[in-house]
Structure formats: structure tokens, C-alpha cells
PQR file with spaces between the fields and no chain letter, atoms N, CA, C, O and H, PARSE charges and radii, in Angstrom:
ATOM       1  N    UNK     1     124.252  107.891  108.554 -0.4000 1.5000
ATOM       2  CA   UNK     1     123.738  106.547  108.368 -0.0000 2.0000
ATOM       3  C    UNK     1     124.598  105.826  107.335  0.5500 1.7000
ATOM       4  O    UNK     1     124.973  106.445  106.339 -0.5500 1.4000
ATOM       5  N    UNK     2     124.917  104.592  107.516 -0.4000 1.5000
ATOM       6  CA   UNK     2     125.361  103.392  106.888 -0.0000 2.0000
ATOM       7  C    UNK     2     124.496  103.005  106.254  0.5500 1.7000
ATOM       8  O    UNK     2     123.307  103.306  106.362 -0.5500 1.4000
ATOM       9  H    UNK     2     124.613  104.090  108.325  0.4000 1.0000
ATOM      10  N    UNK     3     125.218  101.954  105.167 -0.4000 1.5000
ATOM      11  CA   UNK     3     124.512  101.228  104.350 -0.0000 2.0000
ATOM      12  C    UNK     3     123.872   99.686  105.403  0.5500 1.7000
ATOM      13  O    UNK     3     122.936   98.917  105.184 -0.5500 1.4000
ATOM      14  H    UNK     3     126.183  101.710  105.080  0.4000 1.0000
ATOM      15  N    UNK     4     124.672   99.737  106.309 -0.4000 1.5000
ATOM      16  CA   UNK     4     123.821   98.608  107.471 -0.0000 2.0000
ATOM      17  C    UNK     4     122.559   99.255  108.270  0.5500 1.7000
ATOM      18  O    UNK     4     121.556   98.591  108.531 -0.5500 1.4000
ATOM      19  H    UNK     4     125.432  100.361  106.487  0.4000 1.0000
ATOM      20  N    UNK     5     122.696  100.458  108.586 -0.4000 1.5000
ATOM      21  CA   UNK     5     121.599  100.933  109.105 -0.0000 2.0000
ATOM      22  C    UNK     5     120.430  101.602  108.024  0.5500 1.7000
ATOM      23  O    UNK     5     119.423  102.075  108.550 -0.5500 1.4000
ATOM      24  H    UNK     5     123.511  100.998  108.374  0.4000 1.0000
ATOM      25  N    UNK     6     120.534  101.641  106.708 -0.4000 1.5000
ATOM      26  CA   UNK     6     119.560  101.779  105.596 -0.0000 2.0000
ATOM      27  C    UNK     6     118.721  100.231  105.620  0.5500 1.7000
ATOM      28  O    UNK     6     117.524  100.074  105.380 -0.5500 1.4000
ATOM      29  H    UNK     6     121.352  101.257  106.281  0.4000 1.0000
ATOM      30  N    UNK     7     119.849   99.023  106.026 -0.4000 1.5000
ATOM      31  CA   UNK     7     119.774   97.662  105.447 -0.0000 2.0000
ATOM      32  C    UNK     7     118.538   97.245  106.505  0.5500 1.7000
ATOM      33  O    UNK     7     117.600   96.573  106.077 -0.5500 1.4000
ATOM      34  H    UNK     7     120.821   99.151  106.221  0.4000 1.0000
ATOM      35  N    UNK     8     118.586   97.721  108.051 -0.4000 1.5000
ATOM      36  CA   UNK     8     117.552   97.197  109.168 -0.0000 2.0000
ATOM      37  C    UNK     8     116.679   97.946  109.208  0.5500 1.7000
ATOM      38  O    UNK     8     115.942   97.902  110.192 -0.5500 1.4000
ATOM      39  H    UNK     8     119.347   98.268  108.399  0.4000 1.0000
ATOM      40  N    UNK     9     116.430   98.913  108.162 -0.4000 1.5000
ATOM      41  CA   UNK     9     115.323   99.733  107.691 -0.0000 2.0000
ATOM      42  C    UNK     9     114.275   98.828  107.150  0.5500 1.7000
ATOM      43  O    UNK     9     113.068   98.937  107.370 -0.5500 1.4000
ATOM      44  H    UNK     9     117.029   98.948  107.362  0.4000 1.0000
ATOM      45  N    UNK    10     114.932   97.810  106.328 -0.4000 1.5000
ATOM      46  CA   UNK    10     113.956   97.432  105.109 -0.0000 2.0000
ATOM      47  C    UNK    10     112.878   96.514  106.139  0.5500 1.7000
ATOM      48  O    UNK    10     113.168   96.000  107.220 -0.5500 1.4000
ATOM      49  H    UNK    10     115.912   97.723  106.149  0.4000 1.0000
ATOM      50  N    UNK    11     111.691   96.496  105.501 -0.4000 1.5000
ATOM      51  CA   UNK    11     110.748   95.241  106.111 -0.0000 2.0000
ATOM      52  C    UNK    11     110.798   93.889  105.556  0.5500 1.7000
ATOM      53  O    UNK    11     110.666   93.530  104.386 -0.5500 1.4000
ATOM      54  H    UNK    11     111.456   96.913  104.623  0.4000 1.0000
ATOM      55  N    UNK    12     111.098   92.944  107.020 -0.4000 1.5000
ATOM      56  CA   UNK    12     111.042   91.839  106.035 -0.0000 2.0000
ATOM      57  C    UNK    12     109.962   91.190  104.858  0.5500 1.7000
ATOM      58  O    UNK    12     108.752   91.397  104.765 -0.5500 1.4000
ATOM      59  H    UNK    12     111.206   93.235  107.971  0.4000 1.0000
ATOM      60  N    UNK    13     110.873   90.302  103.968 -0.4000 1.5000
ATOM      61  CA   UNK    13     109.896   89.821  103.291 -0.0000 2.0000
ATOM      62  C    UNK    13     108.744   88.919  103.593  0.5500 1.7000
ATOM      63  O    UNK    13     109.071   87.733  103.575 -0.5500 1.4000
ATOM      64  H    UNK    13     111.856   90.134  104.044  0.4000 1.0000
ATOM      65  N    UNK    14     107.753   89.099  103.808 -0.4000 1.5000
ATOM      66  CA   UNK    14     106.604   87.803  103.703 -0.0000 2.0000
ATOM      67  C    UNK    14     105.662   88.129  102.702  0.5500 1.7000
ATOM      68  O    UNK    14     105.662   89.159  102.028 -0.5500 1.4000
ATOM      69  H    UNK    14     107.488   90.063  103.823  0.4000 1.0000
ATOM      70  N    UNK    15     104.779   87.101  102.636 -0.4000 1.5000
ATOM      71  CA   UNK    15     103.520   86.475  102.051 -0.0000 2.0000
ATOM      72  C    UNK    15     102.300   87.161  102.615  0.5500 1.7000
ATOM      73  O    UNK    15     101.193   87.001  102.101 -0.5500 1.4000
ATOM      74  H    UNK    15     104.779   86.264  103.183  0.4000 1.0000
ATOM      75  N    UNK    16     102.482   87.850  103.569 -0.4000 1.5000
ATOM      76  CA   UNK    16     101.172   88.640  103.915 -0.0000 2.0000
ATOM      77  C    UNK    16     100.544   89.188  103.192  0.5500 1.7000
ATOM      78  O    UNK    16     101.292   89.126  102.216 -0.5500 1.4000
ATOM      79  H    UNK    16     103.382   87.980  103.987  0.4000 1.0000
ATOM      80  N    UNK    17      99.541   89.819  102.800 -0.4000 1.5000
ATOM      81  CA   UNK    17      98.687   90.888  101.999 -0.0000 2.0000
ATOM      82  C    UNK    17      97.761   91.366  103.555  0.5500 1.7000
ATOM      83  O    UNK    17      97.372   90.751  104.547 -0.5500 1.4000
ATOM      84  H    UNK    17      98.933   89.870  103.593  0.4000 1.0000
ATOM      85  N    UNK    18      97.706   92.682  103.114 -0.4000 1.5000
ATOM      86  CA   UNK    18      96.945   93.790  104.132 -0.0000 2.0000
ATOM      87  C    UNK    18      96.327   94.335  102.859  0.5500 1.7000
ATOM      88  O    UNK    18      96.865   94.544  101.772 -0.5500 1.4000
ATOM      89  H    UNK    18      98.022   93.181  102.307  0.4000 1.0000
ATOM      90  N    UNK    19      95.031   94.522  103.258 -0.4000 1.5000
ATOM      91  CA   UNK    19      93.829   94.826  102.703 -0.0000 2.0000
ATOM      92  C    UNK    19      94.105   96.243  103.457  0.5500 1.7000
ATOM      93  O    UNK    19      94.550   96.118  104.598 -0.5500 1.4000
ATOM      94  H    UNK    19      94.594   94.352  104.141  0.4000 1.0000
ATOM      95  N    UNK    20      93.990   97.018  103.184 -0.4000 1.5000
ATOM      96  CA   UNK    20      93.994   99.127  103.330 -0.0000 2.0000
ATOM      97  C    UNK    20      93.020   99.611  102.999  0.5500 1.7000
ATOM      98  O    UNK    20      92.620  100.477  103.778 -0.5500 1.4000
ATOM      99  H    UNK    20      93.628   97.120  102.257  0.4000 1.0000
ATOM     100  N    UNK    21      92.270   99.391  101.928 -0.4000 1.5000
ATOM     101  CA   UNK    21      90.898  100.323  101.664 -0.0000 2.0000
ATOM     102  C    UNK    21      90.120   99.118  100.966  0.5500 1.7000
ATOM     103  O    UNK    21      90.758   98.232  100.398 -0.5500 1.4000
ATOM     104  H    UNK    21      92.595   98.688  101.295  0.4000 1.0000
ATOM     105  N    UNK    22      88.970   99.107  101.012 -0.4000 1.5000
ATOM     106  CA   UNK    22      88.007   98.923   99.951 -0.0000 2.0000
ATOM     107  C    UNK    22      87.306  100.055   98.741  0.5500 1.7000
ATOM     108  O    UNK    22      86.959  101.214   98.965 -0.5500 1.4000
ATOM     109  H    UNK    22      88.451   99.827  101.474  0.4000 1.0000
ATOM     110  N    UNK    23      87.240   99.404   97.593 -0.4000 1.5000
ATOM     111  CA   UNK    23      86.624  100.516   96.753 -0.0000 2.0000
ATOM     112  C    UNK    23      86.437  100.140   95.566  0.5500 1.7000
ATOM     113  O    UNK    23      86.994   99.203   94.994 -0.5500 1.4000
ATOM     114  H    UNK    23      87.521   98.462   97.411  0.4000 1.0000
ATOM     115  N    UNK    24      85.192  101.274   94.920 -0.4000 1.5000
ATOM     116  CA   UNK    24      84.025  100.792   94.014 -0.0000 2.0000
ATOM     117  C    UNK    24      84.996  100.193   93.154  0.5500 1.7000
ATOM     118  O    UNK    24      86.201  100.434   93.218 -0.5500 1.4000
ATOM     119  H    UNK    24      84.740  102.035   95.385  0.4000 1.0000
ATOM     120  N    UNK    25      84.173   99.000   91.928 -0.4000 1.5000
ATOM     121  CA   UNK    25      85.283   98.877   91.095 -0.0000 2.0000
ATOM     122  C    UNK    25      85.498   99.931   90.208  0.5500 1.7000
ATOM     123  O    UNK    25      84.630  100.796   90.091 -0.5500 1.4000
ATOM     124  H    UNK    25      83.193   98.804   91.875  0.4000 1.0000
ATOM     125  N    UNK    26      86.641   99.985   89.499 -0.4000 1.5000
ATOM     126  CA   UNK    26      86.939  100.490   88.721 -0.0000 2.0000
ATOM     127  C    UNK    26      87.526  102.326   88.869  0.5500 1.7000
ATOM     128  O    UNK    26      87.921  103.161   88.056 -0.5500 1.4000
ATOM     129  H    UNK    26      87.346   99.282   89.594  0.4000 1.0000
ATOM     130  N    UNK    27      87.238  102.300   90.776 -0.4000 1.5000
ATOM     131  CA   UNK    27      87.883  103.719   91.260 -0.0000 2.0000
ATOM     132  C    UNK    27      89.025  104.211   90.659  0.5500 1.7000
ATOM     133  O    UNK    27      89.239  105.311   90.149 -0.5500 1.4000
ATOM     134  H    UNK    27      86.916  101.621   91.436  0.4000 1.0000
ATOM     135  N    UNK    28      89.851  103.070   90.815 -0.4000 1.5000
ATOM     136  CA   UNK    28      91.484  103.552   90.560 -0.0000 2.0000
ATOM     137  C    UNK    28      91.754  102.851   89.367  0.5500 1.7000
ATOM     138  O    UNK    28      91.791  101.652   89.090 -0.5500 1.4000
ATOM     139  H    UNK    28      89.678  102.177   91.230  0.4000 1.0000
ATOM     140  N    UNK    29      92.046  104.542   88.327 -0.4000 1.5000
ATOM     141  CA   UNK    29      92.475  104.143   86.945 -0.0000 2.0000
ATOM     142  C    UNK    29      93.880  103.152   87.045  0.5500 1.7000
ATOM     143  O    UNK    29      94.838  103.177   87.819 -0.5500 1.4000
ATOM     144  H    UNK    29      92.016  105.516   88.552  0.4000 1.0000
ATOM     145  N    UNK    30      93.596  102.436   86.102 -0.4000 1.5000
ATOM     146  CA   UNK    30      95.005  101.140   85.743 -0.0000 2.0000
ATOM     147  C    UNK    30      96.271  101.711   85.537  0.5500 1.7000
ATOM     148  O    UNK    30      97.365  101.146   85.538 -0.5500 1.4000
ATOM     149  H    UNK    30      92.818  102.415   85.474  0.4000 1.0000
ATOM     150  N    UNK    31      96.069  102.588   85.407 -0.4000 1.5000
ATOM     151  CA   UNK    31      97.288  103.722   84.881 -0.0000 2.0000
ATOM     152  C    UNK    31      98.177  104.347   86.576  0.5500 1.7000
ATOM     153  O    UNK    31      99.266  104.902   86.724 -0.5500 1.4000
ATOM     154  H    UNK    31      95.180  103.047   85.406  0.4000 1.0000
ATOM     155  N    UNK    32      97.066  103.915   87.645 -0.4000 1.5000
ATOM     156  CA   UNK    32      98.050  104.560   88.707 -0.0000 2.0000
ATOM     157  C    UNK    32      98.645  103.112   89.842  0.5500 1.7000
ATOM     158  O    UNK    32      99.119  103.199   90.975 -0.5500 1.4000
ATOM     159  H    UNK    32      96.181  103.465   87.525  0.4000 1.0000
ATOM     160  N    UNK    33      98.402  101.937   89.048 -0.4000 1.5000
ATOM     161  CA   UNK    33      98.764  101.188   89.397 -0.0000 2.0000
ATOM     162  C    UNK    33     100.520  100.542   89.401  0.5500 1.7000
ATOM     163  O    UNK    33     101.282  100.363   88.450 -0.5500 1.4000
ATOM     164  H    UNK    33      98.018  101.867   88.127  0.4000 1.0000
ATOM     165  N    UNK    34     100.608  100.440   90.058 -0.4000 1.5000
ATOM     166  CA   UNK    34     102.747  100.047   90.120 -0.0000 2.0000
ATOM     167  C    UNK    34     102.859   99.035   89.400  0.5500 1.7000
ATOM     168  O    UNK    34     103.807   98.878   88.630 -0.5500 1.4000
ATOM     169  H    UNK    34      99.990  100.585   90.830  0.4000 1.0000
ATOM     170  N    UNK    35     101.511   97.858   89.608 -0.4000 1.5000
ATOM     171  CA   UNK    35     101.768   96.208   89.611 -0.0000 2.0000
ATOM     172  C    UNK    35     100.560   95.637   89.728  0.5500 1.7000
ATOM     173  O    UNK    35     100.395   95.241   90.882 -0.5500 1.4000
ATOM     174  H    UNK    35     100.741   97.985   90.233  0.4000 1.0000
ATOM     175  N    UNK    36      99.269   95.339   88.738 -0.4000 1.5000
ATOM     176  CA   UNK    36      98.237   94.601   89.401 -0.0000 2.0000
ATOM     177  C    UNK    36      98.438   93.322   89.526  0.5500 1.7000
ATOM     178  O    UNK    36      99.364   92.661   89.055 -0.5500 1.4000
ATOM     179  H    UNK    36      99.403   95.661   87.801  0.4000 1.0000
ATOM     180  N    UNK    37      97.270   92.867   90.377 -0.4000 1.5000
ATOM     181  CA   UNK    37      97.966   91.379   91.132 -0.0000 2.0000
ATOM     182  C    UNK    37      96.465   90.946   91.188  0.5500 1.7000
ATOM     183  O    UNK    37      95.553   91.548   91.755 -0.5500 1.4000
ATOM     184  H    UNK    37      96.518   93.404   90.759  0.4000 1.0000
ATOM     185  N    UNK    38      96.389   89.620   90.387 -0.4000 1.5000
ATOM     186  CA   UNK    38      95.212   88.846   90.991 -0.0000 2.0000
ATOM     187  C    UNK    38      95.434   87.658   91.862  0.5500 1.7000
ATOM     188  O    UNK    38      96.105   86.725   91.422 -0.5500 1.4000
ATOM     189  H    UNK    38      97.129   89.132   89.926  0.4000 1.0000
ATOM     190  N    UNK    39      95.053   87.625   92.767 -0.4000 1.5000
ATOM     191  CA   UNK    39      95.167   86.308   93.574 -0.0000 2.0000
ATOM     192  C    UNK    39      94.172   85.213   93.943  0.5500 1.7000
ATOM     193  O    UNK    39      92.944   85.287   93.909 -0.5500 1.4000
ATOM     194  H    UNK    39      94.508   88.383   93.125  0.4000 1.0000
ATOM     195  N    UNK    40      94.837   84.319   94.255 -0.4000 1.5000
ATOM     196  CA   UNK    40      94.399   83.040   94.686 -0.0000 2.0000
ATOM     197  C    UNK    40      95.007   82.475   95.644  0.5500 1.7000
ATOM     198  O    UNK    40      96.147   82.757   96.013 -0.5500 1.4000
ATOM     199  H    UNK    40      95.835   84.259   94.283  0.4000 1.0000
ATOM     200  N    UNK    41      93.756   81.018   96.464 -0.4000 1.5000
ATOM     201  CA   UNK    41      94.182   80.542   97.405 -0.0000 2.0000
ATOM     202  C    UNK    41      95.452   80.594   97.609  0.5500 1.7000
ATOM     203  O    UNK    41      96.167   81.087   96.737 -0.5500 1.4000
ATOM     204  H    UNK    41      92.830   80.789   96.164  0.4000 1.0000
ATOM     205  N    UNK    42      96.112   80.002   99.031 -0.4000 1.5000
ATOM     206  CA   UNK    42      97.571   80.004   99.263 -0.0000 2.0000
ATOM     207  C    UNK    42      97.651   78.876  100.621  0.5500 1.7000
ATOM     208  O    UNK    42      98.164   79.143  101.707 -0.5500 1.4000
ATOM     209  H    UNK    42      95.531   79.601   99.740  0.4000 1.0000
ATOM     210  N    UNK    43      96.953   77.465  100.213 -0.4000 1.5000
ATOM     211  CA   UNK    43      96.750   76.801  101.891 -0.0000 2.0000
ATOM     212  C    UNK    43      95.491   76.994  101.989  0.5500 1.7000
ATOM     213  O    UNK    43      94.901   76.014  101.536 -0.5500 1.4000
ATOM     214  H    UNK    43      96.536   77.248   99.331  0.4000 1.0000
ATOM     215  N    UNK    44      94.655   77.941  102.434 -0.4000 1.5000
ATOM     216  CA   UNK    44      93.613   78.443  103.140 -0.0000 2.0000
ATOM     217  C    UNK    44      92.076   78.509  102.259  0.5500 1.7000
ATOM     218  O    UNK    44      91.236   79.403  102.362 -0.5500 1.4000
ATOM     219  H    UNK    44      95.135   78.737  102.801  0.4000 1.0000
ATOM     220  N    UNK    45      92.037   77.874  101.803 -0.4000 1.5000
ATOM     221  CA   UNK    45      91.116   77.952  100.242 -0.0000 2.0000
ATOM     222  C    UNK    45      89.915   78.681  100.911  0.5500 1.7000
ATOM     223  O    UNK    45      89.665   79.816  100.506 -0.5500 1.4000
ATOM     224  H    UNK    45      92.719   77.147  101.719  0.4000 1.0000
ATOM     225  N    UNK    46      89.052   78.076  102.013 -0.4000 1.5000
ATOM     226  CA   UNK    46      88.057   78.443  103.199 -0.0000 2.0000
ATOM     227  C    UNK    46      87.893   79.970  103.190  0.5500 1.7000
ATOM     228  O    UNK    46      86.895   80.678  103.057 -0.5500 1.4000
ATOM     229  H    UNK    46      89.254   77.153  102.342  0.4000 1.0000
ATOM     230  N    UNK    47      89.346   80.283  103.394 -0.4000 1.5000
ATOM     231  CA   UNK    47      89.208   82.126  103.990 -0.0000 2.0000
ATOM     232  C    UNK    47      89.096   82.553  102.883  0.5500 1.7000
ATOM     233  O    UNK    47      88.110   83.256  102.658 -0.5500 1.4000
ATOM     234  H    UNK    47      90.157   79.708  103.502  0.4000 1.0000
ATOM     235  N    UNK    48      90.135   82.266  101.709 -0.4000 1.5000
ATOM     236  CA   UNK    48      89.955   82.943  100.590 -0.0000 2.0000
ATOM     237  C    UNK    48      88.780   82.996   99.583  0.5500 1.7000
ATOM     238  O    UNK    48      88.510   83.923   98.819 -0.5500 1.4000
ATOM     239  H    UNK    48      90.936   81.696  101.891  0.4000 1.0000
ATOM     240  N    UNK    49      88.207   81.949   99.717 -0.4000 1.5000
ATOM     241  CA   UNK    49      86.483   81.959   99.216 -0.0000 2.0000
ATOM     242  C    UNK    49      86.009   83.186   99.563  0.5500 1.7000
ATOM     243  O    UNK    49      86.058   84.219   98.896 -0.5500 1.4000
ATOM     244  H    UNK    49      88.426   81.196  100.337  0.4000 1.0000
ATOM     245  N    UNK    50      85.336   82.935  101.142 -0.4000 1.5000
ATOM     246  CA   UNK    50      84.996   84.100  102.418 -0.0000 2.0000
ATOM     247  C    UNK    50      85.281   85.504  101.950  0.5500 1.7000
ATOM     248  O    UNK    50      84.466   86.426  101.978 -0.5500 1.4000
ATOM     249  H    UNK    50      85.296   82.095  101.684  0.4000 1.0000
ATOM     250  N    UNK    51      86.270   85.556  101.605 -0.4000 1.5000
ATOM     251  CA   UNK    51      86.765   86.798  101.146 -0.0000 2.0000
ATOM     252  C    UNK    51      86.540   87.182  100.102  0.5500 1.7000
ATOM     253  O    UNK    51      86.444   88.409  100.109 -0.5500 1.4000
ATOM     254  H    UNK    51      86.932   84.807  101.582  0.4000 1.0000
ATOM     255  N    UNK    52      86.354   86.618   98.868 -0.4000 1.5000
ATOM     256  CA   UNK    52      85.881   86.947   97.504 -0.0000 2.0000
ATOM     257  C    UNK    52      84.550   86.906   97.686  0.5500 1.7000
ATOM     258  O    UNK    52      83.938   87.473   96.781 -0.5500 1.4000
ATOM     259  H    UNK    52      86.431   85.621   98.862  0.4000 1.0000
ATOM     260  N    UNK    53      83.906   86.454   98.501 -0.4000 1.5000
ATOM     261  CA   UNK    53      82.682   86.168   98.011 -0.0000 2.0000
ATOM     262  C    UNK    53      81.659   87.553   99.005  0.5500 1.7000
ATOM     263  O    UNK    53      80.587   88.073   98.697 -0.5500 1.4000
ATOM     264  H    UNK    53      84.403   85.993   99.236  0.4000 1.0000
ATOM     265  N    UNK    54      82.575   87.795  100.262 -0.4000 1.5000
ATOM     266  CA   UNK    54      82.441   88.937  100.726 -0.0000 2.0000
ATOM     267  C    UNK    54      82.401   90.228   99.988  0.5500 1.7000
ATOM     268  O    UNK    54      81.538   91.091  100.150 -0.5500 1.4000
ATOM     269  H    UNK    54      83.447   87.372  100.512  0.4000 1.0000
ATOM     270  N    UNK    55      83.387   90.291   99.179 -0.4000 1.5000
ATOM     271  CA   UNK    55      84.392   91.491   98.254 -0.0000 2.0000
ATOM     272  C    UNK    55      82.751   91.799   96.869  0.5500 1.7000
ATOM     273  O    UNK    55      82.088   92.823   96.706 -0.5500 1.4000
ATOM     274  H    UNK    55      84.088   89.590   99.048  0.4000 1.0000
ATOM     275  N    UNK    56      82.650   90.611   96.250 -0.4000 1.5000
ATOM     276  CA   UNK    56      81.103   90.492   95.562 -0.0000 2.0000
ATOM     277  C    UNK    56      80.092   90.789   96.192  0.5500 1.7000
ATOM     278  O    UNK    56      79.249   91.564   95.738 -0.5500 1.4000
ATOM     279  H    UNK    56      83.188   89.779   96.382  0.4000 1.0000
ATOM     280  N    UNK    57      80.027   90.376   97.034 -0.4000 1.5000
ATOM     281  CA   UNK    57      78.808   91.112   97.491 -0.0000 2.0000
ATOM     282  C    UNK    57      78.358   92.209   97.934  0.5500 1.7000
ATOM     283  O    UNK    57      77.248   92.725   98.065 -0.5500 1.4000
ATOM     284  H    UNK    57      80.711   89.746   97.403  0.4000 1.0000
ATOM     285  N    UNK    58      79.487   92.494   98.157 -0.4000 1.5000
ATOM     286  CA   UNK    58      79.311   94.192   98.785 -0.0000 2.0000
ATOM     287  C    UNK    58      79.448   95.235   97.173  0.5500 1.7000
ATOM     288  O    UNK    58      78.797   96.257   96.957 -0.5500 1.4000
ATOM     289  H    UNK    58      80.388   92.075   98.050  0.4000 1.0000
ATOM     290  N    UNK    59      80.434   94.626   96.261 -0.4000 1.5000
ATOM     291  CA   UNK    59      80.255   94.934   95.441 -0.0000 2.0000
ATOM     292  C    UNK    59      81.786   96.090   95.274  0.5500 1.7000
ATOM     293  O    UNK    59      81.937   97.111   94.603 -0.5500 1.4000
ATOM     294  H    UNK    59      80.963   93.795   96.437  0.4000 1.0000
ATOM     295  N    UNK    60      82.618   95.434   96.109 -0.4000 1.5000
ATOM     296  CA   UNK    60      84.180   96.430   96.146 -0.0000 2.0000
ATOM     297  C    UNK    60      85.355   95.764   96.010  0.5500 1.7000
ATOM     298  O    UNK    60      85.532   94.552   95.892 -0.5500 1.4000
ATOM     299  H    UNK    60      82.495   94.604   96.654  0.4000 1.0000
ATOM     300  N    UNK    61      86.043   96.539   96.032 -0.4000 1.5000
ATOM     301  CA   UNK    61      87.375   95.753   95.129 -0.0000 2.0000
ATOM     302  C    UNK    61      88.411   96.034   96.608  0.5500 1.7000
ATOM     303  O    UNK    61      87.926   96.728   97.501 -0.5500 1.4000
ATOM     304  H    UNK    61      85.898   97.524   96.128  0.4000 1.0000
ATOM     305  N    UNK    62      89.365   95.645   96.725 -0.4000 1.5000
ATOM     306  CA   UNK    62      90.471   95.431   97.832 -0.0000 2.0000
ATOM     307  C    UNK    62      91.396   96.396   96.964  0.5500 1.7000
ATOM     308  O    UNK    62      91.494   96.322   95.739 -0.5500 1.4000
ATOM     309  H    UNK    62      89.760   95.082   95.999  0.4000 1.0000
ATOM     310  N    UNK    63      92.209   97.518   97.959 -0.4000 1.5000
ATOM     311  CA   UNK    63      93.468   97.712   97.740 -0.0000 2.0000
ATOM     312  C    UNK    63      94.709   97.426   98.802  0.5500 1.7000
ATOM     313  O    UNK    63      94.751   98.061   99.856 -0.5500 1.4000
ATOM     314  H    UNK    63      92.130   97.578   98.954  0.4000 1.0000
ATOM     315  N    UNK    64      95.653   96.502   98.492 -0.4000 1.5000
ATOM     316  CA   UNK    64      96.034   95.595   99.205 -0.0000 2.0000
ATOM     317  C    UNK    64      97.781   96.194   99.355  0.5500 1.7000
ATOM     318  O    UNK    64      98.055   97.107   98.576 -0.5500 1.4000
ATOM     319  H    UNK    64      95.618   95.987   97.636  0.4000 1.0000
ATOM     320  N    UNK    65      98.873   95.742  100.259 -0.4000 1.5000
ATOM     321  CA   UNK    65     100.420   95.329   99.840 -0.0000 2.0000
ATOM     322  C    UNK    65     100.654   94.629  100.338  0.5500 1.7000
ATOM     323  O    UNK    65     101.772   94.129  100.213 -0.5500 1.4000
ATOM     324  H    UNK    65      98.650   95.000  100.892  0.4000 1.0000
């Protein structure tokens, strides 16, 4: 393998977030974290409400990339 075929390995970049697990707060010590990230709207204010307000009520936290 080439450094061009390492290069069409990579995934492109976007703005997506994928939600992967839900879980209680405070499951995952801060310490095994790479990078925490709080977010906000992006355009979509509607969904992103929906979604926090979902995330509260159930009472779980998102682990996301």
C-alpha cells in the first residue's frame, strides 16, 4: 500500500454526528474521554430541541462521532 491508497482510506469530512449508545449520566468517567463536546443547534433548532429534550427525559446522555 501507498500513501494514495492509505489517503482513500480516510472518511470524508462532514458535520454529521451519529448518536451510538445512550447512557446513564455520568457512566463514562471524563478521564476516558479523547474530546468532550457540547453542542448546539446547527440550522435545525426544531430537531435539536426534540432531541435534548428527549435525551432529559429519559434521563441519558448520547455517545456520539
Amino acid at each position: 500500500m501507498d500513501a494514495d491508497d492509505l489517503a482513500s482510506l480516510a472518511p470524508k469530512p462532514s458535520r454529521t454526528i451519529e448518536i451510538s449508545h445512550f447512557v446513564a449520566p455520568n457512566a463514562v468517567e471524563p478521564v476516558w474521554y479523547e474530546r468532550p463536546y457540547y453542542l448546539g443547534p446547527d440550522g435545525d433548532d426544531e430537531s435539536y430541541f426534540a432531541l435534548a429534550a428527549a435525551l432529559e427525559q429519559r434521563g441519558v446522555e448520547g455517545i456520539a462521532r
